[in-house]
C-alpha distance (Angstrom), angle and dihedral (degrees) to the residues before:
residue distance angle dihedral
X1 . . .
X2 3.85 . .
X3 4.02 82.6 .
X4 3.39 100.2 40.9
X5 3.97 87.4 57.4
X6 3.23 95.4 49.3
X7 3.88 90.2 48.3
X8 3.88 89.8 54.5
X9 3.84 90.5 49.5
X10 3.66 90.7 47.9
X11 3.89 98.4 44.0
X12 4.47 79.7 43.9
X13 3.80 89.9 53.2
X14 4.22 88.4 42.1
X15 3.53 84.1 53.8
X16 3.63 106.0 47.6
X17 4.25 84.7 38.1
X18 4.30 82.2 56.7
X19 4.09 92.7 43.1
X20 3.50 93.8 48.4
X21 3.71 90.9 47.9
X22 3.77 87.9 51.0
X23 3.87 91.7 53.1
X24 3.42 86.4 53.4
X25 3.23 101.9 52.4
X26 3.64 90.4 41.9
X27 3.80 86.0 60.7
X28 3.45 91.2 41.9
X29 4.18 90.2 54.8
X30 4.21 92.1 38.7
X31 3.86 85.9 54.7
X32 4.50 92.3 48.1
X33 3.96 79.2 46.9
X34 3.67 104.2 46.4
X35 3.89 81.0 48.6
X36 3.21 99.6 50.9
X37 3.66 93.9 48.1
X38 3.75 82.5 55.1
X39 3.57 99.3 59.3
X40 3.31 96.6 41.4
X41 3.95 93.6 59.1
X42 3.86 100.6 41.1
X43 4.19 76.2 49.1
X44 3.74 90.6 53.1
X45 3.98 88.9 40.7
X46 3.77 87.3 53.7
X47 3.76 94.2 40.1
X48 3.71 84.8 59.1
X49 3.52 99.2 39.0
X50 4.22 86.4 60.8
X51 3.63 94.8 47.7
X52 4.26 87.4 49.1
X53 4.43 75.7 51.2
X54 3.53 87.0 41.0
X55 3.99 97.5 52.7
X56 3.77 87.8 46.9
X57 3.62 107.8 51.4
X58 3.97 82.0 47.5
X59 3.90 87.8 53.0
X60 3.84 85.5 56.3
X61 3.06 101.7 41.0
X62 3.30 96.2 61.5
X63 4.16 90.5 41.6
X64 3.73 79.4 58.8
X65 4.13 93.9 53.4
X66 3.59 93.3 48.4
X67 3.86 88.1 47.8
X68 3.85 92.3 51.1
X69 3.64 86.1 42.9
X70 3.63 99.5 55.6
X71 4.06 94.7 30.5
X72 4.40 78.5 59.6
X73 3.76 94.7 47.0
X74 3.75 84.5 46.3
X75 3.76 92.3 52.1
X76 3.84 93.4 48.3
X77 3.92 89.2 43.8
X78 3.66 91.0 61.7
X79 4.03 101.3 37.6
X80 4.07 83.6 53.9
X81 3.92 90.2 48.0
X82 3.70 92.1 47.7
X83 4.01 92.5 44.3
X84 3.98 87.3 88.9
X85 4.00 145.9 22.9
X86 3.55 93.3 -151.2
X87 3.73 117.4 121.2
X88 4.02 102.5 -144.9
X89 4.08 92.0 41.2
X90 3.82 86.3 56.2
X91 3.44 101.2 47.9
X92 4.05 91.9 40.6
X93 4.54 80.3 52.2
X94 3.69 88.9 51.0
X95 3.89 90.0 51.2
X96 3.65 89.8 50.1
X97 3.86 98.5 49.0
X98 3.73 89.3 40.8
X99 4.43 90.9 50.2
X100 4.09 83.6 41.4
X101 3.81 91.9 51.9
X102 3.85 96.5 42.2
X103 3.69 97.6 40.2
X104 3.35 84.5 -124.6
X105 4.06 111.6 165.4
X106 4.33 90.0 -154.7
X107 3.55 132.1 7.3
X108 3.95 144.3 170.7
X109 3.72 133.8 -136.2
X110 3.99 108.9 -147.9
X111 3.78 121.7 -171.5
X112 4.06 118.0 -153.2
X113 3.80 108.2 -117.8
X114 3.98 95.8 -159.2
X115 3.81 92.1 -179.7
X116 4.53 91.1 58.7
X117 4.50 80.5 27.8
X118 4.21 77.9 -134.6
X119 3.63 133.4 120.3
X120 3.83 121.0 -127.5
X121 3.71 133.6 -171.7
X122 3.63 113.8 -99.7
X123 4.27 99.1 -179.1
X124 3.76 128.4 -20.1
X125 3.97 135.0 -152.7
X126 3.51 120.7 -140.6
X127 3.68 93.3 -5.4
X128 3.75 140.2 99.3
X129 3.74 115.9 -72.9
X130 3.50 107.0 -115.7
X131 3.99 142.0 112.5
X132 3.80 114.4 -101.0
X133 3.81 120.5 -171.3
X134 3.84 118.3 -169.1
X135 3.84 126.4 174.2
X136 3.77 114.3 -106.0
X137 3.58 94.6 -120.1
X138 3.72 95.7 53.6
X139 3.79 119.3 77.9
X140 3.81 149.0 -2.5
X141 4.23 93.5 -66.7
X142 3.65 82.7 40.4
X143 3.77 89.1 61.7
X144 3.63 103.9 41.2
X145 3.92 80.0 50.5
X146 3.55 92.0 62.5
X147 3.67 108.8 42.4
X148 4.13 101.2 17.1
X149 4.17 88.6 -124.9
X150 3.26 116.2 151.5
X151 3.53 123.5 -116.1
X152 3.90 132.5 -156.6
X153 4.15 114.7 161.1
X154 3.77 122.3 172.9
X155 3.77 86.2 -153.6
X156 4.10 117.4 30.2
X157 3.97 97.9 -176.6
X158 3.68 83.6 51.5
X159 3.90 87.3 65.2
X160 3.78 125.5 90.8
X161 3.76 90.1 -136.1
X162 3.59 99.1 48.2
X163 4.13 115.3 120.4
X164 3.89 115.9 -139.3
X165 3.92 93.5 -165.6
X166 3.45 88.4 53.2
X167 4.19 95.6 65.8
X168 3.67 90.8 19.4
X169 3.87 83.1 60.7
X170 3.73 95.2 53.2
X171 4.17 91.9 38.0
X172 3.95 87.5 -113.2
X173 3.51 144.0 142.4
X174 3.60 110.3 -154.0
X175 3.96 102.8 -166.5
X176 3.57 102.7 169.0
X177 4.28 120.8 32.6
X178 3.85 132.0 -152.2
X179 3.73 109.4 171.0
X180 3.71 118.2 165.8
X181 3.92 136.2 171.5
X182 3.64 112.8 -108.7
């Protein structure tokens, strides 16, 4: 019996020897996990914090296109406006940049005659060549004459200022307006 006690304690002490090896390596395993868990969320955080860099250096990059882009049309604008002194080939280069820059397909440069308080058609794109002379108090050029607003309407006959005789006169529907003071 003596022997078989001692055996019992023994294979007790083996035992608790093994379990508190396995609680340490339990530890030992919780401690690689936590740690790993770790890593891989400040590597997500920092995966997400490049594409957030990412996003924004594409943002100004393309700012920074447009900018060259404009900066270039800019540059040609002004080497085709200072390619000639004469008055009518200016104002017909204006007309072009300003069509180009709308996407306007037609378009007509009016000057203000203040002595006749009219309008009259200096050049035209993609219309009829001909003078037209309209009152400044009559239509939507009229009114864009007057107070240098800017007008843009999806619809011009839809607009209390627009003047039939004026499209009627050049045999045109104008469906969609941009009229700004140069």
């Amino acid at each position: 019996i003596t022997l078989g006690v001692r055996g019992l304690v023994g294979l007790v002490l083996l035992f608790n020897t093994y379990s508190i090896y396995q609680q340490i390596l339990i530890q030992r395993l919780r401690r690689g996990l936590a740690e790993q868990i770790a890593v891989s969320a400040s590597s997500h955080l920092r995966a997400e914090q490049l594409h957030r860099q990412l996003l924004e250096k594409q943002k100004r990059d393309v700012a920074l296109v447009h900018s060259i882009d404009t900066l270039t049309k800019i540059v040609e604008a002004t080497k085709q406006l200072n390619s000639t002194l004469d008055l009518g080939e200016l104002i017909n280069i204006v007309l072009e940049l300003a069509t180009q820059q709308t996407g306007a397909v037609r378009g007509t440069m009016f000057l203000v005659d203040k002595t006749h308080r009219e309008i009259w058609s200096a050049a035209g794109l993609g219309l009829p060549l001909q003078e037209i002379r309209i009152p400044l108090s009559k239509g939507i050029a009229g009114h864009v004459a007057r107070s240098g607003e800017t007008v843009n309407l999806p619809d011009a006959y839809a607009d209390q200022r627009s003047f039939r005789a004026f499209a009627d006169e050049l045999a045109q529907s104008p469906h969609v307006v941009a009229s700004r003071s140069v």
